[in-house]
Backbone as CSV, one residue per row, in Angstrom:
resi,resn,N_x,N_y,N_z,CA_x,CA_y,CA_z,C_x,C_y,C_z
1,UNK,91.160,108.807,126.102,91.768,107.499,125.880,93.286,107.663,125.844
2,UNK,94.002,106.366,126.723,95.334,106.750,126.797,96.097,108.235,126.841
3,UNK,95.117,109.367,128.201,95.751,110.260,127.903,95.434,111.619,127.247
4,UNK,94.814,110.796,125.917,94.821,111.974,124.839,93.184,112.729,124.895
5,UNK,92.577,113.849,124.310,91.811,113.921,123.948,91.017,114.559,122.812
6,UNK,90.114,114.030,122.410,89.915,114.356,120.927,88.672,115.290,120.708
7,UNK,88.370,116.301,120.012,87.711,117.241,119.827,87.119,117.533,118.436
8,UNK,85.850,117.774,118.128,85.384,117.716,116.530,84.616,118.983,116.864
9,UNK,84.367,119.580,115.138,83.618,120.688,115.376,82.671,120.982,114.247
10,UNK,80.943,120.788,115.233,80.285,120.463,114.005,79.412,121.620,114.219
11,UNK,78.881,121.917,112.576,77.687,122.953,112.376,77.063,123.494,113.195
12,UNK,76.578,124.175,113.850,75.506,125.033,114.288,73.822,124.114,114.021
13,UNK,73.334,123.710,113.285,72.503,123.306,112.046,72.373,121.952,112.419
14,UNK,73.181,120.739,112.990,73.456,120.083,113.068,73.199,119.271,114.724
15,UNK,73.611,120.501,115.545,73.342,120.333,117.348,71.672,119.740,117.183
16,UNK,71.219,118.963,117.851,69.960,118.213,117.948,68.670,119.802,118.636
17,UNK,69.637,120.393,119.826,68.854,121.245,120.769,68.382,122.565,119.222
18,UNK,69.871,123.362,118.897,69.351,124.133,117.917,68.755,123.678,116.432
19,UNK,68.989,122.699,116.523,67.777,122.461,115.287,66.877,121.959,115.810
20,UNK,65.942,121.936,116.859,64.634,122.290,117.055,63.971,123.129,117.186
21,UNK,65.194,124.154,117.642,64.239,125.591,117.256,64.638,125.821,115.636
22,UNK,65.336,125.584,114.833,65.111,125.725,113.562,64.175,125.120,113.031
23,UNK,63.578,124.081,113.277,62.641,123.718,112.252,61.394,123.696,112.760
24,UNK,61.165,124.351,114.233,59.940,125.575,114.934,59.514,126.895,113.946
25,UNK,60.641,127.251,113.826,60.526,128.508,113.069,60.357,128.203,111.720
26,UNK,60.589,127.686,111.446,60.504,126.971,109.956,58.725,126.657,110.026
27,UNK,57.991,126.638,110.547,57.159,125.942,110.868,56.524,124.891,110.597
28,UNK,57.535,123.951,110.841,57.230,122.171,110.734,56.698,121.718,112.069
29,UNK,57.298,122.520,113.158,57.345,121.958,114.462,58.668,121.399,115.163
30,UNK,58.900,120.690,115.747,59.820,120.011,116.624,59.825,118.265,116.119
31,UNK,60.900,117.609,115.569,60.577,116.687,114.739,60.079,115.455,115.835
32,UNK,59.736,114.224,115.429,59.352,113.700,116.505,60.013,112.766,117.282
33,UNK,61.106,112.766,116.628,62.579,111.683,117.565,63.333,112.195,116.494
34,UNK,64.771,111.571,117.616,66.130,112.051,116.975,66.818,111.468,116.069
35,UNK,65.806,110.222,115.420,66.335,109.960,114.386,66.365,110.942,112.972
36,UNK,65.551,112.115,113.046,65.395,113.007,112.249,66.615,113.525,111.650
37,UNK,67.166,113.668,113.096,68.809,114.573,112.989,69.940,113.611,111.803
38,UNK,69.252,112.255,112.076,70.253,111.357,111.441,70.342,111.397,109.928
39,UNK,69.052,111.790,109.813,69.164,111.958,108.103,69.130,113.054,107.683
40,UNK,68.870,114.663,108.505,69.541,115.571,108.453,71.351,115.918,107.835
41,UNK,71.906,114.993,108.668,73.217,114.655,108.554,73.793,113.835,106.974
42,UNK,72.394,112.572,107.428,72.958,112.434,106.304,73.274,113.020,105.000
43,UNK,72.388,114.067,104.583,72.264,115.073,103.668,73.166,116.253,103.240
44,UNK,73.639,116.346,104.651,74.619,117.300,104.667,76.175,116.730,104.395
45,UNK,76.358,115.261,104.332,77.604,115.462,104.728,77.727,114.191,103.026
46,UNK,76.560,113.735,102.750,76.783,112.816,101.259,76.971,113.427,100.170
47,UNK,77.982,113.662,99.423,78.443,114.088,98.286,77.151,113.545,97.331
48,UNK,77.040,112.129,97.063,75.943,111.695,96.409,74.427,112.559,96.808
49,UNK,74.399,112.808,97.672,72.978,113.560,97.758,72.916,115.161,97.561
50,UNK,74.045,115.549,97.827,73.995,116.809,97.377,74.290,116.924,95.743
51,UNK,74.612,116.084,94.764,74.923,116.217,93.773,73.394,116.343,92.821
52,UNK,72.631,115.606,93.437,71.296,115.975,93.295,70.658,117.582,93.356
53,UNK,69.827,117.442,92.542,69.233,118.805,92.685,67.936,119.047,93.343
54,UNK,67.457,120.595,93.780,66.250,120.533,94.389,65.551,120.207,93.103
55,UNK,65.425,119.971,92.382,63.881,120.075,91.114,64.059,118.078,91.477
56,UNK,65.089,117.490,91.280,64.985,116.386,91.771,64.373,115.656,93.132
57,UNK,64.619,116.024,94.230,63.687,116.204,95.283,62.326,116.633,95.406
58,UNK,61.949,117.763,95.033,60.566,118.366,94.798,59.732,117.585,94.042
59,UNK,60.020,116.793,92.916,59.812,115.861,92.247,59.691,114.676,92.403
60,UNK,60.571,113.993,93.430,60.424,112.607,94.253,59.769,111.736,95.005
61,UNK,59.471,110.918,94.801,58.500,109.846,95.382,59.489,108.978,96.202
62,UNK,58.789,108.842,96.877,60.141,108.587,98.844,59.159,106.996,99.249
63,UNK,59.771,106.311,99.361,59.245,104.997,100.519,59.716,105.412,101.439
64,UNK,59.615,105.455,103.063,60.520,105.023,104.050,59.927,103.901,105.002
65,UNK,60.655,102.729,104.687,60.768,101.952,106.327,60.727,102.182,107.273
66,UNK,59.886,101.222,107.937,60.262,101.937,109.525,60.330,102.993,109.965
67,UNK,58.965,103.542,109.477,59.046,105.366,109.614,58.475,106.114,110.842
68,UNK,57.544,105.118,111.717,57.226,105.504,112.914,58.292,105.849,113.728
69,UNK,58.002,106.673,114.711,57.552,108.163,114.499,57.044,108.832,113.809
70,UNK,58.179,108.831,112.836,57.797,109.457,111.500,59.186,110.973,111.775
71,UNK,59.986,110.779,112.100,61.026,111.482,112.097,61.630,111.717,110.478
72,UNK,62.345,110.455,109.811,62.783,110.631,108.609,61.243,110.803,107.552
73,UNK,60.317,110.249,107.914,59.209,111.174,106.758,59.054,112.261,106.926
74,UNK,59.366,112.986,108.141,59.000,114.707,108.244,60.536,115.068,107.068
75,UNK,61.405,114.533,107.489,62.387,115.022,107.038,62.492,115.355,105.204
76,UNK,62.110,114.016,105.196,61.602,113.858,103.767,60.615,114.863,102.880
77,UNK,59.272,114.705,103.831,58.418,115.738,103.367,58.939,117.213,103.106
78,UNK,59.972,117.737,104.624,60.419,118.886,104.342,61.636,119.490,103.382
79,UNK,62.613,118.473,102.754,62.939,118.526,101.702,62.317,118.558,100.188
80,UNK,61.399,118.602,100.692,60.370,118.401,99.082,59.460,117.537,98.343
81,UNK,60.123,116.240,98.801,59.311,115.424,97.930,58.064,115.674,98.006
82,UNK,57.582,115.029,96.748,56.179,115.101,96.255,54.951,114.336,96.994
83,UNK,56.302,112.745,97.230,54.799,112.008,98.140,55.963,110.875,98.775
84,UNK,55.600,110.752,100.054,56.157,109.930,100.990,55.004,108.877,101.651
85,UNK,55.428,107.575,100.905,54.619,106.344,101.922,55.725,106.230,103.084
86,UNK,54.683,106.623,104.295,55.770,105.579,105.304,54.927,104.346,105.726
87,UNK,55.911,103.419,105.972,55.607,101.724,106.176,56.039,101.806,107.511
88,UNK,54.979,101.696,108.230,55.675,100.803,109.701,54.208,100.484,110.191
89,UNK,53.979,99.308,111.084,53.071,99.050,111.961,52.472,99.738,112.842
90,UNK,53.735,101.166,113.777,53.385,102.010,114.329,52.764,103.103,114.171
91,UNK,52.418,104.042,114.789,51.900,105.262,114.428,52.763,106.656,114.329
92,UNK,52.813,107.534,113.443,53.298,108.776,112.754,53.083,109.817,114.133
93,UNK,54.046,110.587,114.396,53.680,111.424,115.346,54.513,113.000,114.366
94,UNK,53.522,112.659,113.507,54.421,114.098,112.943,53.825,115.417,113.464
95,UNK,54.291,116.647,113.233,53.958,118.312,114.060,52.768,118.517,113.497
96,UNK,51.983,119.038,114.312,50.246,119.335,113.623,49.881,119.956,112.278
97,UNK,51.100,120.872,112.064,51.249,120.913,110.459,51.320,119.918,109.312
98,UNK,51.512,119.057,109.905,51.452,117.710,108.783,50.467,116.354,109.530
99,UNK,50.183,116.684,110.602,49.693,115.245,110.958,48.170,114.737,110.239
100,UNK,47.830,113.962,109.843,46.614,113.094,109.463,45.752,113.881,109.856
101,UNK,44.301,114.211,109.078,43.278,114.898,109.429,42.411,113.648,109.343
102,UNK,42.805,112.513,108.912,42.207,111.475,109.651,42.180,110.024,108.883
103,UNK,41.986,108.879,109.393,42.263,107.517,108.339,41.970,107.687,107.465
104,UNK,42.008,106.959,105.804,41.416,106.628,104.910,41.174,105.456,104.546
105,UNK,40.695,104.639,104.434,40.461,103.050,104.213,41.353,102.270,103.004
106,UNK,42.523,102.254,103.134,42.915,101.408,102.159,43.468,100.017,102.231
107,UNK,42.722,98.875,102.158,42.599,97.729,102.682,42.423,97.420,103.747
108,UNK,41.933,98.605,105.349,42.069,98.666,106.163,43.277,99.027,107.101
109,UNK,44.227,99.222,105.994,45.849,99.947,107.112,46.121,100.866,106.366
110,UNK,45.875,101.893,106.554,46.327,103.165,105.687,45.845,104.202,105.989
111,UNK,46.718,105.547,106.246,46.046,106.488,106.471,46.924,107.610,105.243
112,UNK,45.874,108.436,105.334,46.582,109.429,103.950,46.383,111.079,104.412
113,UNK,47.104,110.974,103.644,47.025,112.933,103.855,47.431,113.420,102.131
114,UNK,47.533,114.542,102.080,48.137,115.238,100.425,49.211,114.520,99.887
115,UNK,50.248,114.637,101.072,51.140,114.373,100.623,52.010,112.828,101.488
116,UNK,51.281,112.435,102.478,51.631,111.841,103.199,51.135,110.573,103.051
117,UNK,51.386,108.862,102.958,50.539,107.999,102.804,50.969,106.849,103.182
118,UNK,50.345,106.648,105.073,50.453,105.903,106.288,50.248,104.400,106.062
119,UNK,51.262,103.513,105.055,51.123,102.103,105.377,51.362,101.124,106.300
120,UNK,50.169,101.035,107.224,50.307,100.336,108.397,51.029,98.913,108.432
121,UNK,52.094,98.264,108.665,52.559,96.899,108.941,53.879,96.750,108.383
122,UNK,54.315,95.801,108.640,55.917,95.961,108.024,56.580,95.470,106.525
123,UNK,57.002,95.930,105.705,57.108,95.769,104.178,56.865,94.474,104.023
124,UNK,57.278,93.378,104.431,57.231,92.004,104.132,56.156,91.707,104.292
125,UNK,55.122,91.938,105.102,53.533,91.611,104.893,52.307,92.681,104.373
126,UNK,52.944,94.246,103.497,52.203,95.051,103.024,52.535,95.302,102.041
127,UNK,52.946,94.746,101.155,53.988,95.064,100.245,52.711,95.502,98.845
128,UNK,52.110,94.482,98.618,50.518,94.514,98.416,49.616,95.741,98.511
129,UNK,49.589,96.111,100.301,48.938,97.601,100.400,49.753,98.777,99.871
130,UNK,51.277,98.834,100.079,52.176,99.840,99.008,51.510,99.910,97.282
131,UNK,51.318,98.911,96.908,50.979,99.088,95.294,50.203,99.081,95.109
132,UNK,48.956,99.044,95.653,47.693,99.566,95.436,47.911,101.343,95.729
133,UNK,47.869,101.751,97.097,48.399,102.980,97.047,49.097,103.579,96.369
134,UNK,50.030,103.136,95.610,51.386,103.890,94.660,50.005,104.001,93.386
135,UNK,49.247,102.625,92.800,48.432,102.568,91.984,47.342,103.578,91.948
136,UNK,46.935,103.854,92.932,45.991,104.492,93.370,46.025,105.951,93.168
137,UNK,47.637,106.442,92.769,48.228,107.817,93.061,48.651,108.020,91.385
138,UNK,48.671,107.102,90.962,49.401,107.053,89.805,50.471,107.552,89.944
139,UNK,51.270,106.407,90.740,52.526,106.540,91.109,53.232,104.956,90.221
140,UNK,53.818,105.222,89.526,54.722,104.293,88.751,55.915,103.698,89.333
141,UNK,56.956,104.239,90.265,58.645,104.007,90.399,59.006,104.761,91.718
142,UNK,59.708,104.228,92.481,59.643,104.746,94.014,61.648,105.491,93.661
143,UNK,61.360,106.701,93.544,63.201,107.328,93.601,63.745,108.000,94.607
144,UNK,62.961,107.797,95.814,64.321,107.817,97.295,63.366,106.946,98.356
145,UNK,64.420,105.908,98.589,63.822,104.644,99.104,65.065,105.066,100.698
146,UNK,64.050,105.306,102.014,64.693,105.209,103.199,64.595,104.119,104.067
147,UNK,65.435,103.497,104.599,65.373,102.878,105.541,66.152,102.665,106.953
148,UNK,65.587,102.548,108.353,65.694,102.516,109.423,65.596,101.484,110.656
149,UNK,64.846,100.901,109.700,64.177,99.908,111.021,65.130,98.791,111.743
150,UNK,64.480,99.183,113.300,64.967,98.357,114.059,65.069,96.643,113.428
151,UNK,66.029,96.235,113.005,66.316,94.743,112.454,67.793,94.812,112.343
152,UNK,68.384,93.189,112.282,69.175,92.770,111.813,69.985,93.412,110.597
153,UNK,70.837,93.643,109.946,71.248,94.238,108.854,70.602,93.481,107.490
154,UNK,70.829,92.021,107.633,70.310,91.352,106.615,69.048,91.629,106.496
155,UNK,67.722,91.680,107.434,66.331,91.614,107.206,66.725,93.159,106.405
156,UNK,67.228,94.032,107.120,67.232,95.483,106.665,67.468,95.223,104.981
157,UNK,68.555,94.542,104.820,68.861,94.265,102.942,67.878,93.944,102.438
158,UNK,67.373,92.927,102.760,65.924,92.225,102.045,65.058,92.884,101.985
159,UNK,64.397,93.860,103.394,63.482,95.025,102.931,63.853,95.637,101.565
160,UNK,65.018,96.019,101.493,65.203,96.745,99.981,65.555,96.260,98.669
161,UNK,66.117,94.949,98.959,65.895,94.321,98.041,64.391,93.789,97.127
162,UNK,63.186,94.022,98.455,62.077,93.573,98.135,61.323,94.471,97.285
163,UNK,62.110,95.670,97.572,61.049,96.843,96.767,62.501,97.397,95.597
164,UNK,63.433,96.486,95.242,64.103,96.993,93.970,63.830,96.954,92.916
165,UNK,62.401,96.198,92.498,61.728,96.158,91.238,61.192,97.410,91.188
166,UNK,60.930,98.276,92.284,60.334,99.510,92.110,60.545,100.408,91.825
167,UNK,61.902,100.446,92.015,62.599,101.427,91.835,62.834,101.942,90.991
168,UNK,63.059,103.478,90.456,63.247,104.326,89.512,64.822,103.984,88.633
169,UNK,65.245,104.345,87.620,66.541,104.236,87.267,66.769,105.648,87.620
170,UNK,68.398,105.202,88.510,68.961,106.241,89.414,68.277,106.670,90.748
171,UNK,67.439,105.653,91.410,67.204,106.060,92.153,68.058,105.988,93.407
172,UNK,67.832,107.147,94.627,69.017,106.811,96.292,68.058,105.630,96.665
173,UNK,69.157,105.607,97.814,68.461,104.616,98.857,69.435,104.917,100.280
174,UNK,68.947,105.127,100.821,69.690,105.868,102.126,69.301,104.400,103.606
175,UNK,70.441,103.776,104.271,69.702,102.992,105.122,70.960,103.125,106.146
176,UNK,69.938,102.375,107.372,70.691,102.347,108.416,71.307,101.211,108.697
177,UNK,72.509,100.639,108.763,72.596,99.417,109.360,73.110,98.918,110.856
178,UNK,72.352,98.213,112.126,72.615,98.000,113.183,73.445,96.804,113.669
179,UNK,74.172,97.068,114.153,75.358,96.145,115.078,74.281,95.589,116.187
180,UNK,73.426,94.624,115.965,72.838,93.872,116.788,73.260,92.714,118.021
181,UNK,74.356,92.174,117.085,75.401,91.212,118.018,75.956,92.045,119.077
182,UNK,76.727,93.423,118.521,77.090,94.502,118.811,76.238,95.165,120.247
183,UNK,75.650,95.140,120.275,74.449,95.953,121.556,73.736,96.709,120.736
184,UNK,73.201,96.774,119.692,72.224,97.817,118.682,70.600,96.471,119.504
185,UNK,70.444,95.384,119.627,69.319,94.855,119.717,68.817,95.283,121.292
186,UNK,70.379,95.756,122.085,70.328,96.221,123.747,69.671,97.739,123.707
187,UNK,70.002,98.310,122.692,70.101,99.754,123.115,68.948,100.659,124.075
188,UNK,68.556,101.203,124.614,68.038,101.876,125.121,67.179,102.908,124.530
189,UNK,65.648,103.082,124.593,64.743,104.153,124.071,65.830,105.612,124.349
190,UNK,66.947,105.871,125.274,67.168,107.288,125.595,68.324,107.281,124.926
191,UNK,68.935,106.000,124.292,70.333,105.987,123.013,71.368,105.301,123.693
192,UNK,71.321,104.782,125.012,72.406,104.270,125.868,72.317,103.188,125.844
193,UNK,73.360,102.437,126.051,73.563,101.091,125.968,73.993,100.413,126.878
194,UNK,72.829,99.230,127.159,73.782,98.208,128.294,75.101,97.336,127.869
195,UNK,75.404,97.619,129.497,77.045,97.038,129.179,77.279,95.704,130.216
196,UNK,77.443,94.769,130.098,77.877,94.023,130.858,76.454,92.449,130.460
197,UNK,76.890,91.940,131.165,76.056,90.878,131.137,75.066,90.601,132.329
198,UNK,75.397,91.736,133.378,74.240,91.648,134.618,74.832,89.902,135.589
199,UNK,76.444,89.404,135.147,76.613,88.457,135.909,77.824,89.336,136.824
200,UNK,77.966,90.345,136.407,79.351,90.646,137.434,80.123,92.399,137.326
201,UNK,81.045,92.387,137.742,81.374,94.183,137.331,82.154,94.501,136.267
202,UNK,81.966,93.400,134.919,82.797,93.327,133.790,81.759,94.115,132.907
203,UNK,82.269,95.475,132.655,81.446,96.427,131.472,81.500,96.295,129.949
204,UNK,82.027,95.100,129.455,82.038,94.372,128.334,83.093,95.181,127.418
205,UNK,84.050,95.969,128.041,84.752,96.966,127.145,85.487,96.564,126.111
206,UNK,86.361,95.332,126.375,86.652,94.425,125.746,86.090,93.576,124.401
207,UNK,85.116,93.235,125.306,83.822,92.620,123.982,83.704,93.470,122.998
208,UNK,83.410,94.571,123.844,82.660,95.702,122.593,83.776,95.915,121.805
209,UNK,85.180,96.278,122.033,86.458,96.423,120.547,86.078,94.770,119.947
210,UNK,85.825,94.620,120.192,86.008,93.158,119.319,84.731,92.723,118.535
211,UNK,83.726,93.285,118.851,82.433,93.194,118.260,82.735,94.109,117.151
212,UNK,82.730,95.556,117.873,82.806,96.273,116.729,83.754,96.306,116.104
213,UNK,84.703,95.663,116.206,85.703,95.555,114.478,85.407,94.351,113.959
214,UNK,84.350,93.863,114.726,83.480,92.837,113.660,82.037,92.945,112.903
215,UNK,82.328,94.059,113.694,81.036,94.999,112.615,81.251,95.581,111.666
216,UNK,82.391,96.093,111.685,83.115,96.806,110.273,83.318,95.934,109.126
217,UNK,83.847,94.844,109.801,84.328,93.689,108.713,82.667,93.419,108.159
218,UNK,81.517,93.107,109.006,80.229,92.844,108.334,79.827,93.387,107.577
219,UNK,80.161,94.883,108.028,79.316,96.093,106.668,79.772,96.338,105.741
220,UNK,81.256,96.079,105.467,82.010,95.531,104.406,81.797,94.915,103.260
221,UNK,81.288,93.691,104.355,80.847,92.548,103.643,79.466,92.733,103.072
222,UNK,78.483,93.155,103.605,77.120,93.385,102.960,76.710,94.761,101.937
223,UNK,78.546,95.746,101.987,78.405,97.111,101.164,78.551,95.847,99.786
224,UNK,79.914,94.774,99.787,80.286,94.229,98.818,79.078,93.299,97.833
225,UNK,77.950,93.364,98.952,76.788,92.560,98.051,75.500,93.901,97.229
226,UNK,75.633,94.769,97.967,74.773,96.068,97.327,75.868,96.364,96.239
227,UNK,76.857,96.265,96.184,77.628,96.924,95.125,76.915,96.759,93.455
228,UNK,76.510,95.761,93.177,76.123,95.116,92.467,75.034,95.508,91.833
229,UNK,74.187,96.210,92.801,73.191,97.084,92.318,73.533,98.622,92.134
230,UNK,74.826,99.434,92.657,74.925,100.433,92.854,75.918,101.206,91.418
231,UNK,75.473,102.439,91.149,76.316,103.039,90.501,77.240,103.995,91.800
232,UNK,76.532,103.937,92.754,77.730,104.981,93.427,77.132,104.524,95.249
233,UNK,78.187,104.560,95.969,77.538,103.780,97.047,78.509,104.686,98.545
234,UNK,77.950,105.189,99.384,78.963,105.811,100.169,78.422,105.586,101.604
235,UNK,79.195,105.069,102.768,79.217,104.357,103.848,79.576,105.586,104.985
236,UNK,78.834,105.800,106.365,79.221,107.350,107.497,78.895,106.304,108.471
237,UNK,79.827,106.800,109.650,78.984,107.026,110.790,79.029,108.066,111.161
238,UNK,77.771,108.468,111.317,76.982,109.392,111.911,77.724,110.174,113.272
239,UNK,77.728,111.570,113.246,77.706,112.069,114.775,76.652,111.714,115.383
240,UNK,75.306,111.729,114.424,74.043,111.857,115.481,73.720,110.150,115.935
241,UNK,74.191,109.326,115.236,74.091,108.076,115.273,74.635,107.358,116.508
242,UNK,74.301,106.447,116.694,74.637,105.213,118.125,76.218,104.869,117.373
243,UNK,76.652,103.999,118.361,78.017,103.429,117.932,78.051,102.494,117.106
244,UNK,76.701,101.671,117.295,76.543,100.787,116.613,75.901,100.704,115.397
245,UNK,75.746,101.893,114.632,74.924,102.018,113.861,75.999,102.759,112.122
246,UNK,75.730,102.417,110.848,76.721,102.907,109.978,75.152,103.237,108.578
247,UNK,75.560,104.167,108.653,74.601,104.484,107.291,74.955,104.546,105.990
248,UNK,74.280,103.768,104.866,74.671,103.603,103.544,74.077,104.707,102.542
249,UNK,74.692,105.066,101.842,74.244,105.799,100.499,73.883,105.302,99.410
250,UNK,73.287,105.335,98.577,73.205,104.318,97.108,72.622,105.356,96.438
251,UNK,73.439,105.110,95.255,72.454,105.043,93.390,72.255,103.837,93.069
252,UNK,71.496,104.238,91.955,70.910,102.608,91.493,72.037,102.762,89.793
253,UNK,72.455,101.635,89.545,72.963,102.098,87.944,72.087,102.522,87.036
């Protein structure tokens, strides 16, 4: 740009290619999309999450949104926690080391494993099958709540707002938020983004500075409404992340 060019230099640990053979050898497998890497990152680079301890993790009861694939539940699982519901409509493609040895009937959408527990449909219409399952586990208080899902930023708030009665005191909450206006609703299964409007040879370059410093101003605006719930709250974008995409940190007070 204008000339110049700019250069960053990240981890070893961090490259998408060599951490698949790290967590081969590890023997988890190969995670199952690259959203994995994203909360990899996130981990590594949040002061708030590292201030945490492993006995805290090992110990933790995890929701994640929008977990199909099931990228951030592997991730989850392989940090420790104790028990991870993932919520999505889709199906889990986690490494044969962890995948489902097969349904279990819980209201008819649910599949379970030890440590794993598959709530089929999206929080706003299972919210119901989550607390029977949590009930079921004698699980009391959900203390690392993830979220991802493809939505709007606001639906994304309300997912977590919906499950803040659940929540543990002090619990994270780690989420993604998408620049949809932005091209996050365009993006591409391979991470690329259409550009233009398909009326002419205008690549929207323009648009896009102007979207996205109206995306900044949005996430701003919606960090300033989580504040309220947060004792400590910290905002990235991601290397591994889209352009359009900014990930939040939270404690709960």
């Amino acid at each position: 740009m204008n000339g110049r060019y700019y250069a960053s230099i990240l981890p070893n640990h961090h490259i998408p290619a060599a951490g698949d053979a790290r967590e081969i050898r590890k023997g988890y497998g190969a995670p199952p999309s690259r959203s994995y890497f994203k909360l990899r990152e996130a981990f590594a680079r949040s002061r708030l999450l590292m201030d945490h301890s492993d006995d805290f993790y090992h110990q933790a009861i995890a929701v994640d949104l929008g977990a199909s694939p099931g990228g951030w539940t592997q991730f989850l699982l392989e940090k420790g926690c104790r028990h991870v519901y993932a919520v999505d409509p889709g199906t889990l493609k986690l490494p044969k080391s962890l995948q489902m040895s097969g349904d279990s009937e819980l209201l008819g959408k649910s599949g379970n494993l030890s440590r794993v527990s598959h709530i089929r449909g999206k929080i706003s219409r299972c919210l119901g099958g989550l607390k029977v399952a949590m009930k079921r586990d004698n699980v009391a208080t959900i203390d690392i709540l993830t979220c991802d899902i493809n939505a709007h930023p606001i639906q994304a708030i309300q997912s977590l707002l919906l499950l803040h009665p659940m929540l543990s005191s002090k619990a994270v909450i780690i989420a993604t938020l998408k620049d949809f206006a932005g091209g996050g609703a365009e993006q591409r299964p391979g991470g690329g983004r259409k550009r233009g409007n398909g009326d002419g040879d205008d690549d929207g370059s323009n648009k896009d500075n102007v979207t996205s410093a109206g995306f900044e101003t949005e996430v701003r605006m919606w960090l300033a409404r989580l504040r309220r719930l947060a004792h400590r709250i910290e905002m990235f974008h991601l290397l591994t992340a889209t352009t359009w995409e900014r990930t939040v940190v939270m404690e709960l007070r």
